[in-house]
N, C-alpha and C positions, 0 to 999 in steps of 0.2 A: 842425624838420619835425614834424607834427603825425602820433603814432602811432594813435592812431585810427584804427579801420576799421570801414567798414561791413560787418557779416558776414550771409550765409544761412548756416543748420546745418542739416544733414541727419543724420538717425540716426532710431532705434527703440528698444533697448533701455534697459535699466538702465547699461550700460557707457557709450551715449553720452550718457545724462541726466546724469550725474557730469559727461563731458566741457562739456556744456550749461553745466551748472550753476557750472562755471569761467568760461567767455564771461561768461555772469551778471554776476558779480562783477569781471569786468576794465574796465577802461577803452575797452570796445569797445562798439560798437553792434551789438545783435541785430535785423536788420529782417525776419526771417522766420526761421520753421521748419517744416523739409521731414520730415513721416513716417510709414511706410508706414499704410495707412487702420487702420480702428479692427476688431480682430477678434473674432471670437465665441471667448468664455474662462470656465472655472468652470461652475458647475452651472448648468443651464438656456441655456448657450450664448451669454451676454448678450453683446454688440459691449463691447469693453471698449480702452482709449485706451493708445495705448504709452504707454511712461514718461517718455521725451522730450517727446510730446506734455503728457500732463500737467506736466512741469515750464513749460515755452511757456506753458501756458493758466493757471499758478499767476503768471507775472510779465506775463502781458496781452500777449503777443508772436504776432502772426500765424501761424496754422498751417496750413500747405497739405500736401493727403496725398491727389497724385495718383496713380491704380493705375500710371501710367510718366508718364516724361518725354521719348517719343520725341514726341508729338504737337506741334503746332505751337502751339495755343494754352496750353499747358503751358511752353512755350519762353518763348511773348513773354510770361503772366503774372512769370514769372521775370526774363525780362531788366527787368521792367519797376520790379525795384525798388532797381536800381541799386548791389548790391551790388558792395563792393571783391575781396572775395574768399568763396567758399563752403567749409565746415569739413563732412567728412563723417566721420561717425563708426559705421562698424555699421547704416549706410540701409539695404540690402538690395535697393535697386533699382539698376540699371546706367546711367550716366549720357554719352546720347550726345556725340559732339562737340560740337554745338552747344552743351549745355549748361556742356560742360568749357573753351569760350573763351568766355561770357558772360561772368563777372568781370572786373573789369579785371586783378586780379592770377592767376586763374583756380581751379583748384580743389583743396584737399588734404584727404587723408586720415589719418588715425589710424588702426592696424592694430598688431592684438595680434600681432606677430611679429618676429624682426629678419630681416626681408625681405633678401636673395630668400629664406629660407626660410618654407616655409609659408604660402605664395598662397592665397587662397582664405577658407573660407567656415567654418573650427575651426581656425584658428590654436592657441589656447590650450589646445583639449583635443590636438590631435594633437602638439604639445610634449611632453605628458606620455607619451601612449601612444607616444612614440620613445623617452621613453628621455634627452630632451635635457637637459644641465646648468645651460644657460643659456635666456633668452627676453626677450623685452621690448616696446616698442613702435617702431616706426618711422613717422616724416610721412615722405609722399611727396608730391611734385607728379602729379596725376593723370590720365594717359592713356585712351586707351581699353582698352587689356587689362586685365588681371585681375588687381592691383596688382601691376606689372610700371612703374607709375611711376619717375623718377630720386628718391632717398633727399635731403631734405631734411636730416633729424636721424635721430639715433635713440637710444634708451637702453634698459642691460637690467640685469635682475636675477638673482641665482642663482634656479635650481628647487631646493628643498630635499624631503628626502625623504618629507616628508609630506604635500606641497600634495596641492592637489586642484584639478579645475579650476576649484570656488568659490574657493577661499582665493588661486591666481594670480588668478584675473579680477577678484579685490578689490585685492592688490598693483599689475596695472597698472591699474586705474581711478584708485591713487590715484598713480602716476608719470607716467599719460598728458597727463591736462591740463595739468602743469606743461611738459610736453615743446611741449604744442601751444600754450603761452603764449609758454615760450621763443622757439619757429618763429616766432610771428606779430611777436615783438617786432624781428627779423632777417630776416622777409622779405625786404623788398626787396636785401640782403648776403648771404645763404645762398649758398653756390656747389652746384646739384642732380650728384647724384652717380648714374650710371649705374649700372643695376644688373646682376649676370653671373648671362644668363639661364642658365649651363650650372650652375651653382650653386641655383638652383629648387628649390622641392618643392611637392607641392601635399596644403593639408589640405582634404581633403572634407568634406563634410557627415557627420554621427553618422547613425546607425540604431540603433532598438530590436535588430535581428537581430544589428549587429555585437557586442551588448553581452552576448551570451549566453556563459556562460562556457564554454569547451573545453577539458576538463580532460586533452587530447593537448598542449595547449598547455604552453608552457615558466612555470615558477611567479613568475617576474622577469616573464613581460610580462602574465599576468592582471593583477598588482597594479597593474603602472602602469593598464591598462584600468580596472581598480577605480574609482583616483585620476583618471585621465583620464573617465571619463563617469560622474562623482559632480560634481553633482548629476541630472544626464540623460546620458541615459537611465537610468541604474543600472544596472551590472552584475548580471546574473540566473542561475539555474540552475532545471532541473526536477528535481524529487527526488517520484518518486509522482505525484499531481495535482495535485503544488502548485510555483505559481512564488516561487523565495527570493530576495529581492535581497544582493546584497553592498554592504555601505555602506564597510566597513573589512577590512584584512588583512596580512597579515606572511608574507613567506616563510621557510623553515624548510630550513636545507640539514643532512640529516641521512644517513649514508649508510646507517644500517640500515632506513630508509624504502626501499629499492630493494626490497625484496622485494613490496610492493606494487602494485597496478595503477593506473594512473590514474585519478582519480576516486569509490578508495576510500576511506573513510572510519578514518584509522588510528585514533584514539582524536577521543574529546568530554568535555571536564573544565570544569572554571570559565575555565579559560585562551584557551579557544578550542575547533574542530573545527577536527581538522586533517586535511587530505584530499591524496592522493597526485596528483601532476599529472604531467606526461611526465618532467619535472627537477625535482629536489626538490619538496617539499610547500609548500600551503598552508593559515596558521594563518587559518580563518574568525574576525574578533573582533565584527563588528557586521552584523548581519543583521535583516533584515526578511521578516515571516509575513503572506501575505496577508491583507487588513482589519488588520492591527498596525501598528502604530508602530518603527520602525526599535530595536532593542536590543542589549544586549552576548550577544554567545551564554551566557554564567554565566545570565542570565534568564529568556534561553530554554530551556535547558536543566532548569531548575527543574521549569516544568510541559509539556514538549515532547521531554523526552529520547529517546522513541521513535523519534522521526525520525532519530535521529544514531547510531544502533548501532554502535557500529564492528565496519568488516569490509561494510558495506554498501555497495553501489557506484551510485553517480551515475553514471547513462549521461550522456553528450552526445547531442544531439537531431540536430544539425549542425555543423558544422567551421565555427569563424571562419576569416575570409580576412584 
């Protein structure tokens, strides 16, 4: 039997261009790719081509980047190119029924989580900011809810204690397309395994406001926060009128740190600032000075030490939720 498949790919970013770029190289047919239109990015606002897309337009492959796919002639352009089945990767657009029974084999997804946990739209950073040991990727056959599909496959890796949500979203970019080669090679054999909705969680979208540090907060879930929205949003604080991002950090469990308040400033050395949070402290190691360049606090602290006085107390602006 002839493995070959005629595939449509759907995605947008960097994590589904990697996945792309596996199709690429497989013994499969790419006859189109789907992804979201071209937006305005960098100085001057220029319309600039996801990355998927430019991968598409680097191997001469059809690229269609309708604002939805509920419309009718979006439908038939689609059924009309006769794909075996469609690979979505990180699209970001919702794909109606119609669209989900045009394939003959119909439609799967790649998702950065082992499903049911972590439905939705930050899989990989909300990993980090729980707290979870493990993560990976899972195919699903694709439904209409909110990957809430029956689990094809799925594979995972430990989280180690210093990922970041860069350093995971690199790890599964590079396990995901073997994962999605594997599925494709077993389609038609794969037994779909239902998934226990009661078992769910759902990772929302990031906000700049979530990432604001609250030094009421406990000093284990800043860091993950740290780790989890590194490289975005970037974990922030206000100290005076200036906003500091947190790039790096270490927690400090010390008990004669209790005599302090949260949010103050115990000492600042080469080592670090280290600052009082609700439970134990946290060691600031890499921060960033508005108009700077992300540094080791020892740097900073060179020609900036005023800022760090110890004994000085960081308010919080608001209370993360």
């Amino acid at each position: 039997m002839n493995s070959k498949l005629k595939i449509i790919f759907a995605g947008t970013p960097e994590f589904a261009a990697t996945h792309l770029q596996a199709l690429i190289d497989s013994e499969h047919e790419i006859v189109a790719v789907y992804s979201q239109p071209d937006r305005p990015a960098g100085r001057g606002n220029k319309l600039h081509a996801s990355a998927v897309k430019q991968v598409a337009l680097a191997h001469d492959i059809p690229v269609f980047q309708p604002v939805s796919l509920k419309n009718t002639q979006a439908q038939e352009e689609l059924a009309g190119l006769g794909a075996d089945i469609m690979v979505v990767v990180a699209y970001g657009l919702l794909l109606p029924l119609t669209v989900l029974d045009t394939p003959r084999l119909g439609c799967i997804n790649v998702h950065g989580s082992l499903l049911p946990k972590w439905r939705g739209a930050a899989p990989i950073q909300r990993s980090l900011w729980a707290g979870d040991a493990v993560t990976g990727v899972t195919i699903m056959q694709m439904d209409v809810g909110l990957d809430t599909g029956p689990i094809l496959l799925d594979r995972s890796i430990p989280i180690e204690a210093q990922d970041t949500s860069a350093t995971l979203y690199t790890k599964l970019a590079d396990i995901g397309p073997l994962a999605l080669l594997e599925t494709l090679k077993n389609i038609q054999t794969l037994k779909p395994i239902k998934q226990d909705d009661e078992l769910a969680t759902y990772a929302k979208k990031l906000s700049k406001d979530e990432a604001e540090i609250n030094w009421q907060d406990d000093a284990v879930q800043i860091e993950r926060n740290v780790r989890a929205f590194n490289p975005w949003p970037v974990c922030y604080f206000q100290h005076g009128n200036l906003t500091i991002k947190v790039w790096r950090c270490a927690v400090v469990a010390d008990a004669k740190n209790n005599q302090y308040q949260p949010g103050e400033i115990i000492w600042a050395e080469k080592n670090g600032i280290l600052i009082k949070t609700a439970n134990q402290s946290l060691l600031l190691q890499n921060i960033q000075l508005p108009g700077k360049k992300p540094m080791n606090c020892a740097d900073i602290l060179n020609g900036r030490s005023d800022l760090f006085a110890a004994g000085s107390i960081i308010s919080s602006s608001s209370s993360n939720e």
